[in-house]
C-alpha positions as CSV (number, residue, x, y, z in Angstrom):
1,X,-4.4,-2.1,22.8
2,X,-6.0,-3.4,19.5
3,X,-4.8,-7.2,19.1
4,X,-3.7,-7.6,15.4
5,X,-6.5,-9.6,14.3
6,X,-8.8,-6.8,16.0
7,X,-7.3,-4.1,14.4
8,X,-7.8,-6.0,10.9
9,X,-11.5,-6.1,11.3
10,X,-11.6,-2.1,11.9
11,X,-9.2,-1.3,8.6
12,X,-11.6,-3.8,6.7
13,X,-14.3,-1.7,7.4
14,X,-13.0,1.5,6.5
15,X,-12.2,0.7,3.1
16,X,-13.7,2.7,0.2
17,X,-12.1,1.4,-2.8
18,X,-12.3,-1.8,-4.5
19,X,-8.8,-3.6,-4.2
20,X,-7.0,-6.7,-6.0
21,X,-4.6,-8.9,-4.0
22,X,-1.3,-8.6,-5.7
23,X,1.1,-11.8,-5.7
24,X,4.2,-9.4,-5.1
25,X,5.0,-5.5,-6.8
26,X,8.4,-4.3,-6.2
27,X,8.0,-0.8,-5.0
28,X,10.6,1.9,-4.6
29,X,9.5,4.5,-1.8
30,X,11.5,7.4,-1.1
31,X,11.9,9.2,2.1
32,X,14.4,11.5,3.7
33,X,16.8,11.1,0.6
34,X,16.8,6.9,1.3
35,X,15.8,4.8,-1.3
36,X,14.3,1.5,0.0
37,X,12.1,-1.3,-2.0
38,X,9.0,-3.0,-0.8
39,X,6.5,-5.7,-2.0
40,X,2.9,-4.5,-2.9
41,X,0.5,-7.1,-1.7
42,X,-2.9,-5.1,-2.4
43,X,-3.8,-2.0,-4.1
44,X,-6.7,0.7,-4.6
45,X,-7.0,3.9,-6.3
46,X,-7.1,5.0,-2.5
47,X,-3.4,3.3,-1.5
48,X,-2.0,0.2,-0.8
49,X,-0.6,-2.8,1.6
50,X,2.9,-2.8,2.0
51,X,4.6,-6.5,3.4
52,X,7.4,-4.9,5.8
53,X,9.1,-6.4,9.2
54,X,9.6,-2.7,9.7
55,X,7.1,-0.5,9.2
56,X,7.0,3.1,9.3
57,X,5.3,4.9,11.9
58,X,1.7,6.4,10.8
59,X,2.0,10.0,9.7
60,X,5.1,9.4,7.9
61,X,5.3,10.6,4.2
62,X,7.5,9.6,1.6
63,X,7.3,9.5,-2.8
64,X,6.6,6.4,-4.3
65,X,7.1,4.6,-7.6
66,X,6.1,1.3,-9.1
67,X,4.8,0.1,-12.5
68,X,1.4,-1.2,-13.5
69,X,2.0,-4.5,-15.7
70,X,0.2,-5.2,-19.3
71,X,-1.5,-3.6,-20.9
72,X,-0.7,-0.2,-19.1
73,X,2.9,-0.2,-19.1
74,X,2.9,3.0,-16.9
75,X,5.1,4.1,-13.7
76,X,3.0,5.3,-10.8
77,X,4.3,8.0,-8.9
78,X,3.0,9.7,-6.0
79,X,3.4,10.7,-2.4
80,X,1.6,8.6,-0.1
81,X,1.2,8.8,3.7
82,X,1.5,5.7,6.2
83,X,-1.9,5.5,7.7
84,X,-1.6,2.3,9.9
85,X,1.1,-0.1,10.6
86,X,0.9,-3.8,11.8
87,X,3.6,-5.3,13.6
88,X,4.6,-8.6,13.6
89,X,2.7,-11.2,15.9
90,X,3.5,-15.2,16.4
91,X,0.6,-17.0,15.6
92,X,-1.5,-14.3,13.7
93,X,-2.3,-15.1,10.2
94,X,-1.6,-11.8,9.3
95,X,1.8,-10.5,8.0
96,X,3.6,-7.2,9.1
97,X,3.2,-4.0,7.1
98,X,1.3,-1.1,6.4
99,X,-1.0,0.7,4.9
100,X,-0.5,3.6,2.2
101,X,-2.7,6.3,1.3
102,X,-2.0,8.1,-1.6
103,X,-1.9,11.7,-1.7
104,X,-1.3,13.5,-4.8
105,X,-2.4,10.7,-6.9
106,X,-3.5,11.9,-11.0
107,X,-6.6,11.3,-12.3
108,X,-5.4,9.4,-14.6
109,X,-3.5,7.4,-12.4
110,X,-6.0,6.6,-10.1
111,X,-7.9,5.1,-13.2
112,X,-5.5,3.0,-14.2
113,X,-5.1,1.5,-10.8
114,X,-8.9,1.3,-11.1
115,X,-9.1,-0.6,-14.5
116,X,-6.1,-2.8,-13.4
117,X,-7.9,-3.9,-9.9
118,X,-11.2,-4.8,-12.4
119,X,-9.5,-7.1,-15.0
């Protein structure tokens, strides 16, 4: 088994989009007919970073919904599948979480992420 800091290499490298650290983005994510909220800490027209003790498992899929700040003033919304999770470690540098990708993402959506990440 991958250690954490292992398995952060590997996802580094698979990344396609260009992404912007967030300081925190509430997000609402749906699943099963449970409403829970989670904090955004990076983002790319391709998915994001979710900070979570508890994770969900990969292969989960649930809606999601958060708003991009000034000047787009827009609600994302979107189903998104968990594609890794990271667990948390003592003495890693890395927090627990995991990583979204989205799947039904607009267009125009995905360019407003993209114009938001480039500012």
């Amino acid at each position: 088994m991958k250690t954490a800091d292992e398995q952060n290499r590997v996802q580094a490298n698979e990344r396609k989009n260009l992404r912007t650290p967030l300081i925190v983005l509430r997000m609402k994510l749906e699943s099963k007919g449970n409403t829970f909220f989670g904090y955004a800490k990076n983002i790319s027209r391709g998915g994001m970073f979710i900070s979570s003790i508890n994770p969900q498992e990969p292969g989960a899929q649930f809606k999601v919904e958060f708003p991009l700040p000034e000047p787009f003033n827009s609600t994302i919304k979107c189903a998104c599948e968990v594609v890794w999770k990271r667990l948390w470690e003592p003495k890693t540098k890395y927090e627990p979480g995991m990583g979204l990708k989205f799947l039904d993402l607009s267009n125009d959506s995905a360019d407003k992420i993209d114009s938001w990440v480039k500012m």
